[in-house]
C-alpha positions as CSV (number, residue, x, y, z in Angstrom):
1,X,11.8,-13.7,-0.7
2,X,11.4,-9.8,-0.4
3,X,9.0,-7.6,-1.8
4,X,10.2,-4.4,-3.0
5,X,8.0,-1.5,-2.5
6,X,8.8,1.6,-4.8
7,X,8.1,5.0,-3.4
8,X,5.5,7.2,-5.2
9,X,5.4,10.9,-5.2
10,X,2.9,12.0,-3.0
11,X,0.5,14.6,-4.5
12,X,-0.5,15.9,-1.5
13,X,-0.1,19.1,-0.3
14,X,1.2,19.5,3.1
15,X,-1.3,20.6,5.9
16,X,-1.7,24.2,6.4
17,X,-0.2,25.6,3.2
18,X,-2.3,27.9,1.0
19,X,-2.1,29.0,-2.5
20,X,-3.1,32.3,-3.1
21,X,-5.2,32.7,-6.6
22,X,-4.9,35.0,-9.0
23,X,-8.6,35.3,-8.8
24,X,-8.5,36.1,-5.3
25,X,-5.8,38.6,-5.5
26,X,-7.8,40.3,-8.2
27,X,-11.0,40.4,-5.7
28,X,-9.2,41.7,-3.0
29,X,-7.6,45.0,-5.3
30,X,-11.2,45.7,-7.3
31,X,-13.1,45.9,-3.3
32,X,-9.8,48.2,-2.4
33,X,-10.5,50.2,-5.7
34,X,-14.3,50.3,-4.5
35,X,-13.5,51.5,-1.2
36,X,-10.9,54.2,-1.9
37,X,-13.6,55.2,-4.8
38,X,-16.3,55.2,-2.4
39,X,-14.3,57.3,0.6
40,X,-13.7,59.8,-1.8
41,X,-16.9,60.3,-3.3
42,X,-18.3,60.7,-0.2
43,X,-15.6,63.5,0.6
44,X,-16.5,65.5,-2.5
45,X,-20.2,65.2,-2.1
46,X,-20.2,68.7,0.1
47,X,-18.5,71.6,-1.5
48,X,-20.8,73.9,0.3
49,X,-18.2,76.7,2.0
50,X,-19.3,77.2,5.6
51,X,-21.5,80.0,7.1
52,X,-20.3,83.0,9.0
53,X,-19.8,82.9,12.8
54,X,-19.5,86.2,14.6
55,X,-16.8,86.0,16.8
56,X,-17.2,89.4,18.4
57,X,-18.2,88.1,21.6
58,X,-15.6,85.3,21.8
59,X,-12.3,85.2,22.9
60,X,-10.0,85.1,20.0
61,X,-6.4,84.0,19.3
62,X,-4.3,85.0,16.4
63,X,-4.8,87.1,13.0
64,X,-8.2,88.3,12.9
65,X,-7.8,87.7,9.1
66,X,-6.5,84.5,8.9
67,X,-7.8,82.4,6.1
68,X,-8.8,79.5,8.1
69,X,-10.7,80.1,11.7
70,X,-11.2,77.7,14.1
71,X,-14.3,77.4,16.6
72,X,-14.0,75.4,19.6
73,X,-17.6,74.2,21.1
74,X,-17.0,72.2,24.2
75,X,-19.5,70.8,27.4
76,X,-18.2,70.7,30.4
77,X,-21.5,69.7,32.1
């Protein structure tokens, strides 16, 4: 005489795979939203235009009325 074994499903899940929530996809976009929120609040936060620099004594490269002027401040101590 024989026993007869009859298979059962297994219910479980293989080693290693991961199931992604929706909760956790819905953590990961609101910190994203945070951050973007955050890095661009902290952009705005100085509107402030610059101060005047007299460039008379400086060597200088370009239009002299350019609407953007760069200053180069270097050590080379």
């Amino acid at each position: 005489m024989t026993k007869t074994r009859s298979r059962t499903s297994s219910s479980k899940k293989p080693v290693g795979s991961a199931t992604i929530s929706p909760l956790m996809i819905g953590i990961v976009v609101a910190a994203a939203v945070l951050i973007v929120g955050g890095l661009i609040a902290l952009g705005n936060m100085n509107n402030q235009p610059s101060g005047n620099v007299d460039l008379s004594m400086f060597p200088t490269k370009g239009s002299p009325d350019a609407s953007v002027t760069m200053v180069e401040y270097s050590d080379y101590g």
